[in-house]
N, C-alpha and C positions, 0 to 999 in steps of 0.2 A: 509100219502104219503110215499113209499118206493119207492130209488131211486135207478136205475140200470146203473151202470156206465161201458160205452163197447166203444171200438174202434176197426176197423175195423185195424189198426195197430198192434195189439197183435195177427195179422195171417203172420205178415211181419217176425217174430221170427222164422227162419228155423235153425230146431236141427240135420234135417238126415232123413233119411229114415229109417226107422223104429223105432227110438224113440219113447218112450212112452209120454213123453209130448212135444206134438204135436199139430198144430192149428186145427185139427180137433175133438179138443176136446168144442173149443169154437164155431167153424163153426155150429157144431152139437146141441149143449145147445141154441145158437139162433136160426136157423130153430126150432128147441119145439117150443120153449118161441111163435117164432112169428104164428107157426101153431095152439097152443093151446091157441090162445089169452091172455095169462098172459102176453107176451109185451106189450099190449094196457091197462094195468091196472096197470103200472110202469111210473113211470117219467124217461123217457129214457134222458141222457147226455154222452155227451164224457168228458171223462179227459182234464183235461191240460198234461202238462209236468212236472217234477217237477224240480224245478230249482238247480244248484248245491248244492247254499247252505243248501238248503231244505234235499237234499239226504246227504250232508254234517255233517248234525245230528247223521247220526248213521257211515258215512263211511268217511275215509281219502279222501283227496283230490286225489292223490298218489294211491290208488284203482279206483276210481271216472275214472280219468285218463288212467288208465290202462285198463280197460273197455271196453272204447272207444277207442284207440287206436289199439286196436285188431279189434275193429269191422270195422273201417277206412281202416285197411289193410289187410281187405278179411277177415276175422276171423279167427275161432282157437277154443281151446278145454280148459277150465280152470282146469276139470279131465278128466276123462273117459265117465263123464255123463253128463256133464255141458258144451253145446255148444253155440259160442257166433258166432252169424252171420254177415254179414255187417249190414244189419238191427236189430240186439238185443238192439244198443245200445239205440235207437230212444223208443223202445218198453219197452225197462227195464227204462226208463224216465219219458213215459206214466204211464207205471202200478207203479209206484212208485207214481205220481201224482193225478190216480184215485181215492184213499182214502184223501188225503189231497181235491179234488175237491169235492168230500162226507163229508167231515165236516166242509168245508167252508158255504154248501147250509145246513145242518143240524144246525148247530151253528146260522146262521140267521134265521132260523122258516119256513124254507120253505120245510122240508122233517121233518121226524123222526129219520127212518132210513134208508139204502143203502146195498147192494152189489154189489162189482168192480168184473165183470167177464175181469180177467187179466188174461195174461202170461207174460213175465216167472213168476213164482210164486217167493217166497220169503224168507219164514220161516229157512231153512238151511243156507242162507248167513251172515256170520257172518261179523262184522267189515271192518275185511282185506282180507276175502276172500269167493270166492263166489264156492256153491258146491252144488250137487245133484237138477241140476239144475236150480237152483237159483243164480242170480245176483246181482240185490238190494233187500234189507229187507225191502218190501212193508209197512207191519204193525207197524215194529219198528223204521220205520219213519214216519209212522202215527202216532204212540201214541207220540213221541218229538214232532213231529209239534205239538199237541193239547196244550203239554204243553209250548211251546215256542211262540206259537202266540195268543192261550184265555188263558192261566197261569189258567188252571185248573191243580190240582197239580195228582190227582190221576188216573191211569186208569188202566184197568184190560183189558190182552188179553186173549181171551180162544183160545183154539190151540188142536180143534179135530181131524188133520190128524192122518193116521196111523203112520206117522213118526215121530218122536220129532223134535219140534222146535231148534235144538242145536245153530242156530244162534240170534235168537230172546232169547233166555236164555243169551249165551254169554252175548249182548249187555246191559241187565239188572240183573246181575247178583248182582250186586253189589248196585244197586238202592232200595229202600224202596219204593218207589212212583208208580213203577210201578209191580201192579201182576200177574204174569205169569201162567198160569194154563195150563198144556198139559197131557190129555190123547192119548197114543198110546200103541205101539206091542212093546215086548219088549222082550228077547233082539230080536234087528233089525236093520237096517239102522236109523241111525249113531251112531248107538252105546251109544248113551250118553240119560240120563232122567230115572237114578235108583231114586226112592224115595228120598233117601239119596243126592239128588243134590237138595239143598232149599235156595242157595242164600247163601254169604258170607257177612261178615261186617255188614253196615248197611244193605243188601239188604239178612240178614240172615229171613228165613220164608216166603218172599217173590215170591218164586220160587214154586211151586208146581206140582210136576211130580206123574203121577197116572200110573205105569207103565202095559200093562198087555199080559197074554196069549193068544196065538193065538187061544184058543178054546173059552176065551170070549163071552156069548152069549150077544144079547141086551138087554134083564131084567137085568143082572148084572151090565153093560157098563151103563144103564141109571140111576140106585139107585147109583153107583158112582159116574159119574156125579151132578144128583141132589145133593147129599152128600156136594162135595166140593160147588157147587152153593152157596148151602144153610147156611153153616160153613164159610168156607173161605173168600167166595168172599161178603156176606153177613156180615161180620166183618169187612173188608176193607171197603168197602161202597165206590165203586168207581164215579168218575164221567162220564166217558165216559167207554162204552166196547169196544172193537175189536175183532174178529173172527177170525182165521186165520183158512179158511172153506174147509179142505181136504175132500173128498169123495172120498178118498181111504178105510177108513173103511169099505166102503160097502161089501159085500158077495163076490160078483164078481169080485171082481178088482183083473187086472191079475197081480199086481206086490205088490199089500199089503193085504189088506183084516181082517174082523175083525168080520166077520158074521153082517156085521148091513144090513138093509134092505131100502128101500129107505125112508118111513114116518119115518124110527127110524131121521132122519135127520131132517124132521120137529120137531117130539119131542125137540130134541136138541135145537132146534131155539126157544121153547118156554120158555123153561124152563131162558134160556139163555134173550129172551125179559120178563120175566115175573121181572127176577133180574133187569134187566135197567128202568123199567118201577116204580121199590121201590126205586131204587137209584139212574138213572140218568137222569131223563125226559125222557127216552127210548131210548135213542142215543148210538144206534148200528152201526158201521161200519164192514162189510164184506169184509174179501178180498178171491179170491180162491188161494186156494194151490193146493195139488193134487189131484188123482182121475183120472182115468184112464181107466175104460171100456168106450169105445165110445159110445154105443148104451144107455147103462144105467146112465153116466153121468149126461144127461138133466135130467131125471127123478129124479136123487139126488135134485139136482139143484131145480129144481121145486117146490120138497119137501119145501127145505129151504126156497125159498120165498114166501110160499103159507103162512106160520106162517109169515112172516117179515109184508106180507100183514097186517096180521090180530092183529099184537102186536096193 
């Protein structure tokens, strides 16, 4: 059973007119889903909320607050790219809770695994501060929750947008427990995820950045891939995965792009469930990040849970 975790609140998240992440990026991945019937073969649920302390795990109270507080007073702009609405705060709660609501029904026996089609996304909000769109760090309070509420000690996110994860990095940089793997374009927004960034302290080799050129085709992007899968993350031997599931790699997308095609995204999901399925009873959590053509979106999207289906 793969579980699709959506709420019709992550359309309440108004960035502007013309924004590229935008609710019609999600409006549009559901009408697919529910035209080409793969809705009806998903255990559909809404999120909870995630409760402060929950988001607590990765962010100050004092950010937490600040947040909200903007969104309470008609909103505002955290940079240039990152708008927070009267409605974001409600939304960045949700989509912060959707995975925690994914490995609560996983952890009891009642799914395998899930993808949360959220907004705002997550992966660039660090700690204390939230950027390139991103508010809360979706996944990097998912992977604490796992280990804060079933004390499973290890987990591995893979982090295939075209952007680097710099706030999901931040927030484990220093951790041993948790492995980070991000393939993206490089150099590019946000500048940071040279090979040479692998984690400090104990959380030295931890970190793994696959940086690459924007002529990248998809044979190359999937034997490295598989590579680290298969070395890495296969060494570690994690107990739970997470995905932090950009479909900005795709060809088309007007604001990243990495030449992948939409099945190369199924690939990805398999390779990715074939890992979970040797080391962690299969228990995959999804969250989206970015991606960006409207029309080819769903079709990414689709990709990835045609494989989740079939892990």
């Amino acid at each position: 059973m793969t579980l699709l975790i959506y709420d019709d609140i992550f359309l309440q998240h108004d960035t502007g007119f013309g924004h590229p992440e935008n609710a019609k990026r999600l409006e549009n991945a559901v009408r697919h889903l529910r035209e080409s019937r793969l809705w009806d073969q998903l255990r559909v649920e809404r999120p909870r909320a995630a409760s402060i302390e929950e988001i607590g795990l990765i962010h100050p109270q004092t950010y937490i607050k600040a947040i909200k507080q903007i969104a309470d007073t008609g909103g505002g702009w955290l940079d240039s790219d990152t708008a927070v609405s009267p409605a974001s705060y409600d939304a960045a709660i949700y989509a912060a809770g959707a995975p925690l609501t994914a490995i609560d029904l996983i952890m009891k026996g009642e799914a395998k695994n899930a993808f949360c089609l959220v907004r705002p996304p997550g992966h660039h909000a660090t700690p204390t501060r939230g950027m390139g769109f991103c508010l809360f760090n979706n996944v990097a309070i998912a992977a604490k929750y796992i280990q804060w509420k079933y004390r499973l000690e290890k987990i591995c996110i893979v982090d295939w947008d075209v952007h680097h994860g710099n706030g999901t990095q931040d927030a484990f940089y220093n951790d041993q427990t948790i492995l980070y793997f991000s393939m993206h374009r490089y150099p590019f927004y946000p500048g940071s995820g040279r090979n040479v960034e692998c984690g400090q302290g104990k959380g030295k080799g931890f970190t793994v950045n696959v940086p690459l050129s924007a002529d990248t085709m998809p044979g190359k992007y999937r034997e490295l891939f598989m590579d680290v899968m298969d070395r890495r993350v296969t060494q570690f031997s994690p107990e739970f995965i997470i995905i932090s599931a950009g479909f900005d790699p795709y060809k088309k997308d007007p604001i990243g792009g990495l030449n992948l095609e939409t099945e190369d995204f199924g690939a990805l999901t398999d390779i990715v469930a074939k890992s979970a399925e040797r080391h962690c009873n299969g228990r995959i959590v999804s969250c989206l990040e970015g991606g960006y053509h409207l029309s080819d979106i769903p079709l990414c999207i689709e990709a990835h849970l045609k494989a989740l289906l079939q892990a």
